[in-house]
N, C-alpha and C positions, 0 to 999 in steps of 0.2 A: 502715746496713743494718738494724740494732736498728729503727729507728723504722718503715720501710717493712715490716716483718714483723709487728711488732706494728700497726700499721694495715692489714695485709691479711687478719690473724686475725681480731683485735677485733669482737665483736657489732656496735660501733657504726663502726666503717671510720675512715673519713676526721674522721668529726667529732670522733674523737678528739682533733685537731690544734688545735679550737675551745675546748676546755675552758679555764676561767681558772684564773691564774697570779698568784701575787704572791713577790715576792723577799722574805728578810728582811733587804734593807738593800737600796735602792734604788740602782739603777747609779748614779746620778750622785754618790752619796758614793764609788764605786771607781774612775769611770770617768767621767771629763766629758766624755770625745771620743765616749763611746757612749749617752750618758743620753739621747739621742733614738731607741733604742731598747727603753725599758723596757718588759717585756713585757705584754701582757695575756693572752697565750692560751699555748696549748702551744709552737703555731708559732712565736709571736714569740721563744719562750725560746731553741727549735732556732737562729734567728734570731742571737740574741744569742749564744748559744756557740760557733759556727760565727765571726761576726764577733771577737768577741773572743780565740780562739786565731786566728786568721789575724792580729792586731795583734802576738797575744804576750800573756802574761798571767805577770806576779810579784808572787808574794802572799808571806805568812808563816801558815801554820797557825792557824785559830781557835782560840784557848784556850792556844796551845803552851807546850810545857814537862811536865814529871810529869803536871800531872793527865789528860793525853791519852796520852802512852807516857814511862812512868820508865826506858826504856832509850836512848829518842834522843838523838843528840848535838845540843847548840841549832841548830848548822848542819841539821840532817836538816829542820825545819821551814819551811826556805826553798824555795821553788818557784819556778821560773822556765822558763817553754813556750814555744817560739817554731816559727815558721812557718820552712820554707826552702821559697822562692816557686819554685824551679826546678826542682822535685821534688813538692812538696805536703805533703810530707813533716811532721808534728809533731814536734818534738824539742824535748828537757831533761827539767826531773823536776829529781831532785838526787841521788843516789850514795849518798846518808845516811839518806833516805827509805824505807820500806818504800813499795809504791802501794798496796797496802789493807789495811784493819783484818783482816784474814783472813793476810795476810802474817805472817811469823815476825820479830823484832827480836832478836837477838843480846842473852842476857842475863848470859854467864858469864865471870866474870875470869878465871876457871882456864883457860876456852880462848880465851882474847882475843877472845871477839867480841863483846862488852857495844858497842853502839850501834853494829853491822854488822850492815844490814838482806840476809835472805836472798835477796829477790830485788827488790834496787834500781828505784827507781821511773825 
């Protein structure tokens, strides 16, 4: 819905969708079953993230560990998204995980909740 509001506003409309794109790490080092979708434009990104949560997608956090958040637990950096095709539904995340830098991470021993993210991804 983001996208179609932001192309109904936007000065430039639809061609917003044409703008180019480059990954910084090219699908096919993540993803060899999708590397025949590397994007060039905005579309094609829409394209490929739509495609690739509809496979499922698990990663492990760029950088993880302290220097990204010194309160998570190593598990919290794991990710793992999947499709339920009967529903359309997206689901997972991981329970350890804050879902954004904006989120709170549990940092105090006193009250136990050093690496109990406050609102679970």
């Amino acid at each position: 819905q983001a996208i179609q509001d932001y192309v109904e506003m936007a000065p430039e409309g639809t061609d917003f969708l044409a703008a180019p794109v480059s990954l910084k790490w090219p699908v096919k080092e993540w993803d060899t079953d999708l590397a025949h979708l590397e994007p060039k434009t905005i579309a094609d990104l829409i394209h490929l993230i739509c495609a690739a949560h509809a496979k499922g997608i698990q990663f492990r956090e760029w950088n993880a560990g302290s220097k990204i958040d010194e309160h998570m637990t190593d598990a919290g950096f794991n990710i793992s998204v999947r499709l339920d095709e009967e529903t359309g539904v997206i689901y997972g995340g991981n329970e350890a995980n804050c879902g954004t830098w904006m989120d709170k991470m549990g940092s105090s021993d006193k009250a136990h909740n050093r690496g109990v993210p406050a609102t679970p991804r």
